[in-house]
C-alpha positions in Angstrom: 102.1 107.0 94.7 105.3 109.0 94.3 103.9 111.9 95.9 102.5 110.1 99.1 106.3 108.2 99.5 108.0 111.6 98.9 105.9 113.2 101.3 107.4 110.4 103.7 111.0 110.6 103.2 110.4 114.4 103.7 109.3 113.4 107.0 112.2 111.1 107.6 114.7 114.1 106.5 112.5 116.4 108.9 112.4 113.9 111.9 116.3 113.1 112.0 117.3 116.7 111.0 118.3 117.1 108.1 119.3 121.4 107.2 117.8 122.0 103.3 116.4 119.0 101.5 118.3 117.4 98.3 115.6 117.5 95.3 113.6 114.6 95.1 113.3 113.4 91.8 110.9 110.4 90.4 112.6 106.9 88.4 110.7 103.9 86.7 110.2 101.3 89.4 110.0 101.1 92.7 112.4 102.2 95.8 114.0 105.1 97.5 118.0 105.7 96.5 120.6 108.3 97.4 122.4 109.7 94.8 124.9 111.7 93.9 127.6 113.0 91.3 130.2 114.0 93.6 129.2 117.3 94.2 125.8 117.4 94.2 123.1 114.9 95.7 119.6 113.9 95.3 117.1 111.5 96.4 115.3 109.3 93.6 112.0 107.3 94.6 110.5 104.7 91.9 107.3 105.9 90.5 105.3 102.8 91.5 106.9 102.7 95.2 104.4 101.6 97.7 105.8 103.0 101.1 104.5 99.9 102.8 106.4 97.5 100.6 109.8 99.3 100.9 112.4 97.9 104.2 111.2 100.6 107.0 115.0 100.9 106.9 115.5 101.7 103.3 114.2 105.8 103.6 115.8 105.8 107.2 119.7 105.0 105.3 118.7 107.3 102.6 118.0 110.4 105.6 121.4 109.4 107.3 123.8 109.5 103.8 122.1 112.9 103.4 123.1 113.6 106.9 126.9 112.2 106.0 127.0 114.2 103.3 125.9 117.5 104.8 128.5 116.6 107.9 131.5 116.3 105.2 131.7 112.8 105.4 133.4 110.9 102.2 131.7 107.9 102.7 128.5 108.5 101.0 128.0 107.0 98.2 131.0 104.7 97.5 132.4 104.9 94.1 134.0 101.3 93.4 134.9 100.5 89.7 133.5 97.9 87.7 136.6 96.0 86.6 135.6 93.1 88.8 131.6 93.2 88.3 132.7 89.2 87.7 134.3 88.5 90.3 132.3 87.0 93.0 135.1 87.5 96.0 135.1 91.2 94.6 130.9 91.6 94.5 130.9 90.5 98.0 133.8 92.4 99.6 132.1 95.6 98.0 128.7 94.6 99.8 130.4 94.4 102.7 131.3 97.9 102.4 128.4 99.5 101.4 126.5 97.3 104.4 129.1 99.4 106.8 128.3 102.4 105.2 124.4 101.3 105.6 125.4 100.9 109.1 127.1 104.5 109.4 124.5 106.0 108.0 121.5 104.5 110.5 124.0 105.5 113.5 123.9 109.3 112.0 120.1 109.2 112.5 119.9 108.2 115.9 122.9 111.0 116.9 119.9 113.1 115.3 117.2 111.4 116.8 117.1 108.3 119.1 113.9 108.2 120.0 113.0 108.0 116.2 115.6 105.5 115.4 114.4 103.2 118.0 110.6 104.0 117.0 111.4 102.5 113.6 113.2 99.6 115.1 110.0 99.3 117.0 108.2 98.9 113.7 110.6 96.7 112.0 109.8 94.2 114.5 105.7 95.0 114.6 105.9 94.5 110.5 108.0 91.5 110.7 110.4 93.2 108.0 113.6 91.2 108.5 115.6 92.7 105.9 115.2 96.1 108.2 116.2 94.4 111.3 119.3 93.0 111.1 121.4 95.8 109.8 119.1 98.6 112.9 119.8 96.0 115.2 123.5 96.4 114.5 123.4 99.9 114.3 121.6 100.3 117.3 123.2 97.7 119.0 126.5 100.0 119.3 125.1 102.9 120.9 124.2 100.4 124.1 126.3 99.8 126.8 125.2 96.0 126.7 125.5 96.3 123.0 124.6 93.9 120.6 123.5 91.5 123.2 120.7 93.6 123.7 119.9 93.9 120.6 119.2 89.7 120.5 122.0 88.6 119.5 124.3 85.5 120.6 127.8 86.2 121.1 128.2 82.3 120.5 125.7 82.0 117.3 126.7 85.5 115.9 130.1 85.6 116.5 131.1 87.2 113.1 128.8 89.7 113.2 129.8 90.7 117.1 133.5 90.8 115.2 133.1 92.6 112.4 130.9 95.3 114.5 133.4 96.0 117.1 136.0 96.0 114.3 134.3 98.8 112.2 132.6 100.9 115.2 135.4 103.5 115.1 134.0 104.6 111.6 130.3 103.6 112.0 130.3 106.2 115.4 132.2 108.5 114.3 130.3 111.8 113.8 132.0 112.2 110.7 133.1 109.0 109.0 136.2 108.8 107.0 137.1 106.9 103.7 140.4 106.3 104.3 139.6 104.9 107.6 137.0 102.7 106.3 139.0 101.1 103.7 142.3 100.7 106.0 139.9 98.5 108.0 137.9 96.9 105.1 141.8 95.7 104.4 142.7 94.9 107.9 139.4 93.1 107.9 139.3 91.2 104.5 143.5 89.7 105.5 142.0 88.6 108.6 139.3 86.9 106.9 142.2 85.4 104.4 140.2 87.2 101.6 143.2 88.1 98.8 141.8 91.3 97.9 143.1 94.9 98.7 141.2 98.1 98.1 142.8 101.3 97.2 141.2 104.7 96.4 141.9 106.3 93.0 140.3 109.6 92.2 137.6 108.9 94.6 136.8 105.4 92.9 137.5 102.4 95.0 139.8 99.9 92.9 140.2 96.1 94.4 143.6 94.6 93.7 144.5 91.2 94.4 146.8 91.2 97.9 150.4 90.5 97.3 
């Protein structure tokens, strides 16, 4: 099984362009992951991974951190410490980064490739697999001129998520995202929200403070 799913993210790192392939190395479980040390990068795929039970969007993020990487971008991975792993405002403020970073990363695959990027959209929505559309629909939302209306969604019903995507487009499209960027907006974003929590960036790990 490991074999046949890294045969396939070769083909994802082939079809969006990727120049000289991290090493793919295998991990108990199941899944696809980008990884890295801060210097070097890998990919790691769960021994037991059945490619048809993994998010069609899962392999096409791992492909586009790869592609952040090799473009110089600081984004990928995000390094946030663990002195609030308890803190529930904390847990979800760092999910809401590494969704934008999700989001960078499926926008650096269809700079590569469009027609691929909108081919897996295409088979998000033939599988049914939910947890791949929402965050391509997004993503591919903001290369439209209609933009995420297009996509399906409601600027009335899914007013947040219209919000938060115009708000963070300048680093999602950028062709070469930028950490401080991203995190002066994750703070411009979290005191709009009323969220007391500010990030700062300390030797590359993200620390969350609470907001004087």
């Amino acid at each position: 099984m490991f074999e046949k799913a890294k045969t396939f993210m070769e083909d994802h790192l082939k079809a969006f362009g990727v120049n000289g392939f991290p090493p793919v190395d295998s991990m108990p479980g199941q899944g696809v992951s980008f990884l890295s040390n801060g210097q070097e990068i890998m990919i790691v795929i769960g021994r037991d991974t059945a490619i048809d039970k993994v998010p069609v969007v899962d392999w096409m993020i791992v492909a586009g951190k790869v592609l952040l990487h090799q473009s110089g971008s600081d984004i990928a991975p995000l390094y946030i410490g663990p002195e609030n792993k308890n803190d529930e405002t904390a847990l979800q403020v760092a999910d809401d980064l590494y969704y934008i970073v999700d989001l960078a990363a499926i926008y650096q695959c269809y700079l590569q490739n469009p027609v691929e990027a909108y081919c897996i959209y295409d088979d998000a929505i033939e599988l049914k697999d939910d947890t791949s559309l929402h965050p391509l629909s997004v993503a591919l939302g903001l290369t439209h001129p209609r933009g995420l209306a297009v996509m399906g969604f409601d600027k009335k019903e899914h007013q947040e998520i219209f919000e938060e995507a115009d708000f963070f487009k300048p680093v999602i499209t950028q062709i070469r995202p930028d950490l401080s960027l991203l995190i002066a907006l994750q703070n411009a974003w979290q005191k709009q929200k009323g969220v007391d929590i500010r990030i700062t960036v300390n030797e590359g790990v993200l620390r969350f403070n609470k907001a004087q």
